[in-house]
C-alpha positions as CSV (number, residue, x, y, z in Angstrom):
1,X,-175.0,-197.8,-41.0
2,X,-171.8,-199.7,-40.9
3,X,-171.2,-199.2,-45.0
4,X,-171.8,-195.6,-44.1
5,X,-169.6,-195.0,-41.4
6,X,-166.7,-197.2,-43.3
7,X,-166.3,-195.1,-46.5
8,X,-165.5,-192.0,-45.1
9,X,-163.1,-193.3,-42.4
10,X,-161.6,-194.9,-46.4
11,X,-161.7,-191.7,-47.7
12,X,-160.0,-189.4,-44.7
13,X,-157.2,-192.2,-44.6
14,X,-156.3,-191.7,-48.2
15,X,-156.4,-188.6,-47.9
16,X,-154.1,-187.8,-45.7
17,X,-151.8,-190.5,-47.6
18,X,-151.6,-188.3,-50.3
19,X,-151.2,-185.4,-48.8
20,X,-148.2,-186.6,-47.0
21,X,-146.5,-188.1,-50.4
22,X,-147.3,-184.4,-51.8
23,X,-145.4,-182.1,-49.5
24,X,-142.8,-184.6,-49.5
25,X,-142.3,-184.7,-53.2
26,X,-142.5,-180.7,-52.6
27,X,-139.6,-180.6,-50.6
28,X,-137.1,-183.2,-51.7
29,X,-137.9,-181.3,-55.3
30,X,-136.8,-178.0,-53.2
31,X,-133.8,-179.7,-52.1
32,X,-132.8,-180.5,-55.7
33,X,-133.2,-177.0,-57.2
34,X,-131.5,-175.7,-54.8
35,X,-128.6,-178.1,-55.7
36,X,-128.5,-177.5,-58.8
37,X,-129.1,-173.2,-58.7
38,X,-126.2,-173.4,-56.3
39,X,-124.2,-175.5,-58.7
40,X,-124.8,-173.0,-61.3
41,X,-124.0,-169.9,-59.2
42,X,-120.6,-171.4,-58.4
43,X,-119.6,-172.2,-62.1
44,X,-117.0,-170.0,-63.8
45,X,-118.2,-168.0,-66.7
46,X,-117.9,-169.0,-70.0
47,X,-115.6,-167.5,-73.1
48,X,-117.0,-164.2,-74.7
49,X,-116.5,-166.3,-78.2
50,X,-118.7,-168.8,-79.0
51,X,-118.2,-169.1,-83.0
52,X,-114.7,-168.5,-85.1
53,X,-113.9,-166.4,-88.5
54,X,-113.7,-168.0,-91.7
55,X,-110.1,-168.4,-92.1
56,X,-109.8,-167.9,-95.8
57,X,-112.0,-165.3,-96.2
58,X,-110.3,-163.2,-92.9
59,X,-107.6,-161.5,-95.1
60,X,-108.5,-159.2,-97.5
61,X,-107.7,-159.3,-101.0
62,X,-105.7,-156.0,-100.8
63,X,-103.7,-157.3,-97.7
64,X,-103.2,-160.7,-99.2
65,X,-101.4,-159.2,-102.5
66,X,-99.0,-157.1,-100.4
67,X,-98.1,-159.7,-98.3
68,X,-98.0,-162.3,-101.3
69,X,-96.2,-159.6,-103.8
70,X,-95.7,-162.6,-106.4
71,X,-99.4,-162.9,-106.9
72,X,-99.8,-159.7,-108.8
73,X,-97.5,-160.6,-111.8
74,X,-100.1,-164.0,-112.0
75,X,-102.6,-164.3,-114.8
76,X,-105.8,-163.6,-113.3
77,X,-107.0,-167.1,-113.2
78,X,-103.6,-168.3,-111.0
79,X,-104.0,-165.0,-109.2
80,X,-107.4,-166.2,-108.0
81,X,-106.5,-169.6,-107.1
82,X,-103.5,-168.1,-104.7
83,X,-106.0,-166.0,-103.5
84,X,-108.9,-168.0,-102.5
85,X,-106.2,-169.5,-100.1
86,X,-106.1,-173.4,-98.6
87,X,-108.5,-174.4,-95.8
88,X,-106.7,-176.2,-93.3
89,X,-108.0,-180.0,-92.2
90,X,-110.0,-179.9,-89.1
91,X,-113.4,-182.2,-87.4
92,X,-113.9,-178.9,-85.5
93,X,-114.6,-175.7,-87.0
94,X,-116.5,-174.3,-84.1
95,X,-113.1,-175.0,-82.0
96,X,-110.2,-174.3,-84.4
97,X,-109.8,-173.5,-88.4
98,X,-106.6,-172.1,-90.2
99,X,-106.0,-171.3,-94.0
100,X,-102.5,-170.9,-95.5
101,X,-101.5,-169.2,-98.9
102,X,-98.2,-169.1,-101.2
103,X,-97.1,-166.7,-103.5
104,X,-93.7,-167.0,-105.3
105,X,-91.9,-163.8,-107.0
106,X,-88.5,-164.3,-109.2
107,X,-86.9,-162.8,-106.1
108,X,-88.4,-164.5,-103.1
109,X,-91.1,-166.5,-102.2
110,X,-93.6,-165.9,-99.2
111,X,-95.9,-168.0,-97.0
112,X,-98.8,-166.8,-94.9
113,X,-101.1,-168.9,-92.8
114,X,-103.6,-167.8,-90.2
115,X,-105.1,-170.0,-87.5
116,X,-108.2,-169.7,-85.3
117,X,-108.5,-171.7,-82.1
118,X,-111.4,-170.9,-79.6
119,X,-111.0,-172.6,-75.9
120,X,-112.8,-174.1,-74.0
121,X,-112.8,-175.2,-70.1
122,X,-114.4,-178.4,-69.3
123,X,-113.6,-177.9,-65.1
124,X,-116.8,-175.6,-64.3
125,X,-114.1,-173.8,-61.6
126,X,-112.2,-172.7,-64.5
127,X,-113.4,-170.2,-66.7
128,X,-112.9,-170.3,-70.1
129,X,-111.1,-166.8,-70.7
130,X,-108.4,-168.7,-67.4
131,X,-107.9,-171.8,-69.5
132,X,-107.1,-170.2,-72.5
133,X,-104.5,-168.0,-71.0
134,X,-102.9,-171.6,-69.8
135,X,-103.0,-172.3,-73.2
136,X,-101.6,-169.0,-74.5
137,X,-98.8,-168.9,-71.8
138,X,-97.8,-172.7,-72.9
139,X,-97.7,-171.6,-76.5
140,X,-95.3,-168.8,-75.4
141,X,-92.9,-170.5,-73.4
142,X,-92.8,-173.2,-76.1
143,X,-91.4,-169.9,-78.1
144,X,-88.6,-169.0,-75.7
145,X,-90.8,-165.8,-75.3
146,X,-90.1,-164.6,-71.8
147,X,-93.6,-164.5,-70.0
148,X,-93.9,-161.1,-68.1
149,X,-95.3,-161.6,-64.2
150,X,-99.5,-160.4,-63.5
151,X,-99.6,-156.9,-63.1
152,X,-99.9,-156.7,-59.8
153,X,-96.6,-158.7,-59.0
154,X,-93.5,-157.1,-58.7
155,X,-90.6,-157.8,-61.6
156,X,-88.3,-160.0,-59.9
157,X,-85.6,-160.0,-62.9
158,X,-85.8,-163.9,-63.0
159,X,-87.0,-165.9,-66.1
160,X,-90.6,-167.5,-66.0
161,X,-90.6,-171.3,-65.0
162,X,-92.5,-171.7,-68.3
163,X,-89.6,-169.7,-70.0
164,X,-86.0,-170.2,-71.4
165,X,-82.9,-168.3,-70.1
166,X,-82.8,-167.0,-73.7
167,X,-85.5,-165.3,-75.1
168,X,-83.7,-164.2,-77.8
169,X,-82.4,-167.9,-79.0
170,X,-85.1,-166.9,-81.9
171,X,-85.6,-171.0,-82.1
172,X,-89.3,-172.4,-81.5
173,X,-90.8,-176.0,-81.3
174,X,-94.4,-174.0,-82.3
175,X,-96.7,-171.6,-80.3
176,X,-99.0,-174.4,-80.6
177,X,-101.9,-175.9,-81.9
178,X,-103.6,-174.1,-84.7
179,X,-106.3,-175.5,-87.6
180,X,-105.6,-179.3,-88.5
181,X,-102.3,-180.4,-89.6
182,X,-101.3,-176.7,-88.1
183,X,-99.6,-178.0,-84.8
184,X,-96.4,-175.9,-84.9
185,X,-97.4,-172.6,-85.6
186,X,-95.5,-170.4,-83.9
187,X,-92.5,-171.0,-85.8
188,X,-94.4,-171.9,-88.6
189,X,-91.7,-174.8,-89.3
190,X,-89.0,-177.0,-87.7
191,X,-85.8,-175.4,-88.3
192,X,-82.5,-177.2,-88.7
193,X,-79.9,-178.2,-85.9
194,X,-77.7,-175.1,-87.2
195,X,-80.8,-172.8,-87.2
196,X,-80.3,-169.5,-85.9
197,X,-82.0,-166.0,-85.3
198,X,-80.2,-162.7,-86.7
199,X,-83.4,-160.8,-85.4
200,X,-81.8,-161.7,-81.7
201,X,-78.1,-159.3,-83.1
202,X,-81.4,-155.7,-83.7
203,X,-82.7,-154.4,-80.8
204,X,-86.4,-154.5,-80.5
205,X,-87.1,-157.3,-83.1
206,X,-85.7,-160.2,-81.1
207,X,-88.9,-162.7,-79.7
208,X,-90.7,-160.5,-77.2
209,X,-94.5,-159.9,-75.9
210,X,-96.5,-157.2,-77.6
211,X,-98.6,-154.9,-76.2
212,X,-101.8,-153.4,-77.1
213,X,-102.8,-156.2,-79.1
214,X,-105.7,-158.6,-77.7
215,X,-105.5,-159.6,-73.9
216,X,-102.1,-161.4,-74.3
217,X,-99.6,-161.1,-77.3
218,X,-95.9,-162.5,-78.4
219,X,-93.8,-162.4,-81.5
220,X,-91.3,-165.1,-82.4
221,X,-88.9,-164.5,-85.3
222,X,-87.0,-167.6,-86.7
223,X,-84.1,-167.4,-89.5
224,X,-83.2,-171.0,-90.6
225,X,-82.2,-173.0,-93.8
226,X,-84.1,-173.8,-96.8
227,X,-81.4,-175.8,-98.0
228,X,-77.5,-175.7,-98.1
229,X,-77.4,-171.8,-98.9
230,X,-81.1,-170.5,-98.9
231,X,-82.3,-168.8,-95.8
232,X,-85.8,-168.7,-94.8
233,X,-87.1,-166.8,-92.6
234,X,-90.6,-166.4,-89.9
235,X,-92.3,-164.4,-87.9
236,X,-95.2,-165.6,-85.9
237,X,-97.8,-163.4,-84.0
238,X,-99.8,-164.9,-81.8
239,X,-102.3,-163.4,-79.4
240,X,-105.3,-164.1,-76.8
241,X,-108.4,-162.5,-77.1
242,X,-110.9,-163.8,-74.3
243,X,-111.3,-167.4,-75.0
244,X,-109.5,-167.1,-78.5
245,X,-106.4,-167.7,-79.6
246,X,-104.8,-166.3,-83.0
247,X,-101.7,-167.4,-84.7
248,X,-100.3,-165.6,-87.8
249,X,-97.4,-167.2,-89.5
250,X,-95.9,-165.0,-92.2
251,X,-92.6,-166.5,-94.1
252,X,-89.8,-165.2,-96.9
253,X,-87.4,-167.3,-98.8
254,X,-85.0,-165.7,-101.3
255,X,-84.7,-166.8,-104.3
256,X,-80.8,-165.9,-104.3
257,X,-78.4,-167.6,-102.5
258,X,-77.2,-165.8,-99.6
259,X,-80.3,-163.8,-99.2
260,X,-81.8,-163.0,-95.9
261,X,-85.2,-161.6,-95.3
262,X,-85.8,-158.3,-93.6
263,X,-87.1,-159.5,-89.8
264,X,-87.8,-155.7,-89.5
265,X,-90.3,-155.6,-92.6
266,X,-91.9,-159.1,-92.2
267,X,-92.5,-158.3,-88.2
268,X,-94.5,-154.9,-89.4
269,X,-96.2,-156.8,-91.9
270,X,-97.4,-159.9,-89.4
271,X,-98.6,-157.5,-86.6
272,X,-100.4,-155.3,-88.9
273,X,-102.2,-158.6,-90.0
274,X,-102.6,-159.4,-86.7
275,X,-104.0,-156.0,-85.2
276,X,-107.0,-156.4,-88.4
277,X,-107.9,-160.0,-87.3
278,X,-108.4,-158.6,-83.4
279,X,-110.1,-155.9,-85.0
280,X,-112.7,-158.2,-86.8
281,X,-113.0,-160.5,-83.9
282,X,-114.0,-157.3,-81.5
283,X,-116.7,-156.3,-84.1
């Protein structure tokens, strides 16, 4: 009788024991998703862009012979090589790639490189399409590219903090990081201490922001020396498109002393480039 009465009294008692660990597992568990839901809720969204082009194979062949005239007079072999571009050195490529090409012509000789750099926030609070525009804006004022105030802020006439007093100074330190080695590409290339911008003397070809051309867009125009008497000149587009930024450096040198590129024709050629890359990224 005593066995008998003892089991169950075992049984009821463990019983309960686990019952109680159970719906307090349940709840601390609760607790934890809820944490962690909530955590998620709160986090900033991320980039629209979660891959990049291949840089050598964004240009077309057609586009790359107009903007590399030189190439066509090649024999086909050469032609091909100057073609197939160079791939710039990067540990990345799902955060930033780049390509350049050179053509030389008896009469000038012209440089192209494009550069791919996709963004991303590590601060949840911060989305990455926000950080990206931090980087875009840094790249800009490093350009002496006037940044224009949010929309829904007033003009005030002043110059952005990020800005110089001289947009027009056409001299650049680099738009900023492209693919590898790429560092300085706004300007495409350090210019000397006497270095100078004529595009700043024509009206509406000095360094300005673009419109209509990704989310954010600015053009810099350099003229510098290639020497004691050459003059090189270049124009870099760069623009914002969510959580990527796009740099297109396009360069002339004469062959002749005293030459000087047209800023006009190289600017149309660089944001026509430009305008296809956002095109291909959109698609």
């Amino acid at each position: 009788m005593q066995r008998k009465a003892y089991v169950p009294g075992v049984a009821a008692l463990l019983a309960a024991l686990v019952t109680g660990c159970t719906a307090g597992d349940g709840t601390e568990g609760s607790d934890i998703d809820a944490k962690v839901n909530g955590a998620k809720a709160s986090a900033a969204p991320p980039g629209k862009y979660r891959t990049l082009l291949e840089p050598c194979g964004s240009v077309g062949l057609s586009t790359l012979k107009d903007l590399l005239p030189g190439t066509v007079t090649l024999p086909e072999e050469q032609q091909q090589k100057v073609l197939r571009g160079t791939a710039a050195v990067t540990y990345d490529t799902d955060r930033r790639v780049g390509c350049s090409w050179k053509g030389d012509a008896p009469d000038a000789s012209h440089q192209l490189r494009v550069d791919f750099e996709r963004v991303v926030s590590y601060d949840p609070a911060v989305s990455d399409d926000d950080r990206a525009q931090e980087v875009f804006e840094k790249k800009q004022g490093s350009a002496s590219v006037p940044i224009a105030p949010p929309k829904d802020e007033p003009e005030t006439g002043g110059a952005s903090p990020s800005s110089t007093q001289s947009p027009a100074a056409g001299s650049s330190s680099g738009a900023g990081p492209g693919a590898g080695a790429s560092t300085d590409t706004a300007a495409g290339a350090s210019t000397s201490a006497g270095a100078s911008s004529s595009a700043s003397a024509l009206e509406g070809l000095e360094p300005r922001a673009l419109e209509g051309l990704g989310d954010a867009a600015f053009l810099d125009d350099v003229l510098g020396r290639a020497g004691s008497t050459v003059q090189r000149r270049t124009v870099s587009v760069v623009f914002r498109t969510s959580n990527v930024i796009v740099t297109v450096v396009y360069g002339e040198q004469p062959a002749v002393t005293g030459g000087v590129p047209d800023s006009k024709e190289l600017q149309e050629k660089a944001q026509s480039l430009a305008r296809k890359l956002a095109e291909q990224l959109d698609e």
